[in-house]
Each structure stands twice: as C-alpha cells, then as structure tokens.
N, C-alpha and C positions, 0 to 999 in steps of 0.2 A: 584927728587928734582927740583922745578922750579923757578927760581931766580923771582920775584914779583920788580915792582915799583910802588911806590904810590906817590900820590902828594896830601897836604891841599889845601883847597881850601881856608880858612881862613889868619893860620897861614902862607900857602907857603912853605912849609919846602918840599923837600922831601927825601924818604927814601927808601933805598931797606933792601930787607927782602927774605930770602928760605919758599917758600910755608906761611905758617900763624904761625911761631915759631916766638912769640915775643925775643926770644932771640938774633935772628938775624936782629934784625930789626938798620939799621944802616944810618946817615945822608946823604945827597948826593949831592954836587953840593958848600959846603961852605957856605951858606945862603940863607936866603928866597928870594923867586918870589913872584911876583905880583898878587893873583887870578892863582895858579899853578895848569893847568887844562891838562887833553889828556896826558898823559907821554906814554913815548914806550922806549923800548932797541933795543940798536943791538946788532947785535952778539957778536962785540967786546967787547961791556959791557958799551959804552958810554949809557949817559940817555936823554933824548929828552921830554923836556915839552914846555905849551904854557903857555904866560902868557895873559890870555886872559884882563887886568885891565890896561897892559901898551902897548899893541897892539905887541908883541912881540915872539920870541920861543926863549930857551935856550939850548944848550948843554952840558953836562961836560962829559968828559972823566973818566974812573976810578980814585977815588982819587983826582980829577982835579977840582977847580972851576966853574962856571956856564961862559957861553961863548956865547951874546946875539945876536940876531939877528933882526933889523926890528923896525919900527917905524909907527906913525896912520896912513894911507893913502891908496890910492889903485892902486899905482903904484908900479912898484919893485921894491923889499927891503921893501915895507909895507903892512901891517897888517889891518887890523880892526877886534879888537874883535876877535883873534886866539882862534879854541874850540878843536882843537886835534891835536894830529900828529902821523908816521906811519915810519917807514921806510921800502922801496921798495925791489924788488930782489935784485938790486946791491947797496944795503947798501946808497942810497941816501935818504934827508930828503922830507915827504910829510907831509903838512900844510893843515888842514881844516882852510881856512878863511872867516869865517861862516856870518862877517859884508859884506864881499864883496862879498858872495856867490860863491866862486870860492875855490879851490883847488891849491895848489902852492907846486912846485918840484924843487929844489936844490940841487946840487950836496954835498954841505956839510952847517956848520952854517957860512963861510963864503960868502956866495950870491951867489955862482959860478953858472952860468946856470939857471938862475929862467927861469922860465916857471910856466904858469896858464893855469886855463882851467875851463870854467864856468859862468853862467852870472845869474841875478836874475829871478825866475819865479819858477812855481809850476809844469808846465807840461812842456813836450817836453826832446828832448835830450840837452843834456849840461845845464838846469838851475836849480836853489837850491834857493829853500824858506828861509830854516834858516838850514845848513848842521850843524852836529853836533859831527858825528864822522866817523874815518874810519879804515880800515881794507888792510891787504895784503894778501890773500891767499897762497895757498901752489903752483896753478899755476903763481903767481904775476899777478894778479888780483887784481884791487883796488876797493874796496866797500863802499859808503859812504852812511850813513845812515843822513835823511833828515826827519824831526820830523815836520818841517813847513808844508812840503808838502806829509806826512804822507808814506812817500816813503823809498825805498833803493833801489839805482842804481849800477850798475857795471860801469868800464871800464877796458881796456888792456892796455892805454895807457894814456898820457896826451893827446895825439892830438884827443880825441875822439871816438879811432877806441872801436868796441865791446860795444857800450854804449849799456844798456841794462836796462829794471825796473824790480826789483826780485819780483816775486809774493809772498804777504803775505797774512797773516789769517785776512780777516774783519773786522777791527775796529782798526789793529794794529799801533801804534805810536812808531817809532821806535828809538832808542836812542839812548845805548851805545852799541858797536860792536867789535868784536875781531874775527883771524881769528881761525876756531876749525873745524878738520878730513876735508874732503874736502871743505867746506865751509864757513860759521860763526856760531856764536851765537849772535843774536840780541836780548836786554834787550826792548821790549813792556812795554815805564811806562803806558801806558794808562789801559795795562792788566794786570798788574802785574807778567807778564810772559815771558821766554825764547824762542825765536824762532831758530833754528835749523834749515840752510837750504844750501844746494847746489847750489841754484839758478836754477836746472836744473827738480826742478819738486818733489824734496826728502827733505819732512819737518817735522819736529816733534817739537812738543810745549810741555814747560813745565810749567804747571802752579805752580804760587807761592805762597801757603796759606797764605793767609790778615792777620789770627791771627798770621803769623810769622815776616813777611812782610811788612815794612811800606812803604821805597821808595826806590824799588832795580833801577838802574840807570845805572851802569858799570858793565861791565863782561870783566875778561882777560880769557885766558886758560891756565892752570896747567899742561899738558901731556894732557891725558883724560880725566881730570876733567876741572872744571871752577870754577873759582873764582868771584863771584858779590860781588857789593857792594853799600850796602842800606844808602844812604845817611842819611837822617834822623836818625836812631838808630847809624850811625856812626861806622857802622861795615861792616868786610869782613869778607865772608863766603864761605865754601870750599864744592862744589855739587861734586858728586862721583854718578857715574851710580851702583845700586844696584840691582841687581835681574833685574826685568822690568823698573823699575822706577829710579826716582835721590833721593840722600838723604845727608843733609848738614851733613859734616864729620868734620869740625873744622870751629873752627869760631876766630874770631879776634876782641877785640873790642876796640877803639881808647877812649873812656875813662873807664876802669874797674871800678868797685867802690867802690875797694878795696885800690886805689892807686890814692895817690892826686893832682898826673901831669898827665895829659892822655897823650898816647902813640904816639895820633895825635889828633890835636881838632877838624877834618870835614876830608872830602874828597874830591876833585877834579877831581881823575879818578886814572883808575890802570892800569898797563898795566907789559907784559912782553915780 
C-alpha cells in the first residue's frame, strides 16, 4: 500500500489517498491553496505543495493546517511562480522556482538556510529555461526536469557538484518526474510516453496509447508500479509491469458520472 497525494489545480484542495481506493481519499492541509501544484511527503507524513498563483509553498503536518512560506520576488524567502517540490535525503524542503529558474533548499517551511542554485538559460551547467519538476533518488540525487530546455539535469548537491544532462529519446519534452528503482520515471508530454532511466546509460520507454491517453502529465511511484495522471480526462491511473510490458491496473477518476460532486475537479500534480 502506497500512501498517494494529490493536489487540484482548480479547486486547491488537497488530498491523500492508499494507492487509487476512493474510500480513502481524505482532505489535507484544512483549506484550499492557490493553483496547488508539485505536492510530495515525507516520511513523517507532513505534505508539501506549491502554490504556484500566490508565489508561495505550503506545509501541513498530519492533521495540521497548511503552514506558508514565501512571497513574489527572487530574493530569499521568494518565489515566482513555485511548479514543485521534493524533499531531500535529510528530510529538507526542495522548491522548483520555475519563474526565477533556480532551485531553492530549506531546511524546513520556516526559511531556515535557504540556499538556491540556478540561473536563466537553455544550455550550460546550472541554467533552466522553464524547470518544472523534480525528483530525489534513492542515492539523494536531485533531478529536475526542464520542458523549456527540453532537458533533464542531475545534481548531488545545491552547490553544483555532479551536474550532469541525462541523456533522452529524441524529440523528448520532459515534464512530470518521480524518483522509481534506481532512477526516475519521466512523463514525455510531447510523446505521450514514460521514460525510464538511470541516467547511467539503462532506458526503457513506455509508450502511451492516444486512444487511451489524452494528457498524461504527472507520474509518482506506487512500490513498483506508478501512478500517472492525465490531466485532461481528470484521472489517475495505476501502471503495473505485466508479463514484458505495463498495463493500467486501477484507475481513479476525479469526476465519476455516476456521482454529482467529483471526487476532485482537476489535478495539479501527485506525489508520494
């Protein structure tokens, strides 16, 4: 069982949920955010969103209220246009700030220790076109995925060390990112497809059939599975490696049409 968060991108609400059992699906945080985009957990179960409308990120602890951080600007303590967040090996907050192209590390939602890292541009080490999301691996390894610059970089660190361009499948636009087995899964909206890779040379692509398919966008990880979610249709769905291949094993869908409140009216991103 893999405890899920979700966040509207509309409404702002968010919600955790066990894997895709709407019976679990439960509020979080006390009331809506701004454009509630990029959420993540930590271990201890606090929930971490951006608000990417009021230039801002959020925290709530279990049961806790939402607990803000950050205002427009590109000095610390601000934001512009926040598109994700991440927490690192030692349970620190990492901020994609996607307006000021840089990356921003805090010790907690109080400001403690800001640190950035990142400046505007398409090539080179340290710059980000329009960053979008990112990732922690299993060695704490940060990967941000860069959709301006049609890129996904590495690093080890904020100060730079290990930067690195992950090599991808030609044409790829890379988007929503989560860390999975030793390295991510990256959602290609431009292909409609999952990338799979190490960074170290081992990739496998999954492609996503169009007739199923409208706008997958976000992907967390379930254990072994993964979980996307296609904006557009307004749903999450549960990929399970089968045989050779993957195959959606449960699906979620934020308005049923069976039922005259949807469950959630849009998505803003998932994470777990």
């Amino acid at each position: 069982m893999t405890r899920l968060l979700l966040t509207e991108f509309v409404g702002g609400n968010g919600f955790e949920l066990d894997d895709l059992d709407p019976s679990t699906l439960s509020p979080v945080g006390g009331g809506p955010l701004h454009g509630a985009v990029g959420p993540s957990l930590r271990s201890t179960g606090d929930a971490l969103a951006a608000e990417i409308n009021h230039h801002r990120v959020a925290l709530a602890e279990p049961g806790g209220a939402w607990v803000r951080l950050g205002a427009q600007g590109a000095g610390d303590g601000e934001f512009t246009r926040p598109a994700a967040t991440a927490f690192d090996a030692s349970g620190r907050l990492l901020v994609v700030d996607a307006g000021n192209r840089r990356i921003v590390r805090v010790d907690d939602i109080d400001g403690a220790n800001w640190v950035a890292y990142g400046q505007a541009g398409a090539t080179g080490a340290g710059t980000f076109a329009d960053p979008r999301g990112i990732a922690v691996d299993a060695d704490g390894r940060i990967w941000i995925s860069d959709p301006g610059a049609r890129r996904v970089t590495t690093i080890d660190d904020l100060d730079g060390t290990g930067w690195a361009q992950v090599p991808l499948p030609a044409g790829t636009i890379p988007y929503g990112i989560c860390a999975y087995d030793e390295g991510v899964a990256i959602v290609d909206v431009g292909g409609r497809r999952l990338v799979l890779t190490d960074g170290a040379g081992s990739t496998e692509v999954v492609d996503l059939d169009p007739a199923t398919w409208i706008a997958p966008t976000f992907v967390t990880s379930a254990g072994g599975a993964l979980v996307v979610a296609d904006i557009q249709a307004n749903e999450l769905r549960l990929l399970e490696r089968v045989g050779p291949g993957w195959t959606i094993t449960a699906t979620l869908r934020g308005s049923p049409p069976d039922q005259p409140q949807p469950l959630f009216d849009s998505i803003g991103g998932i994470g777990s």
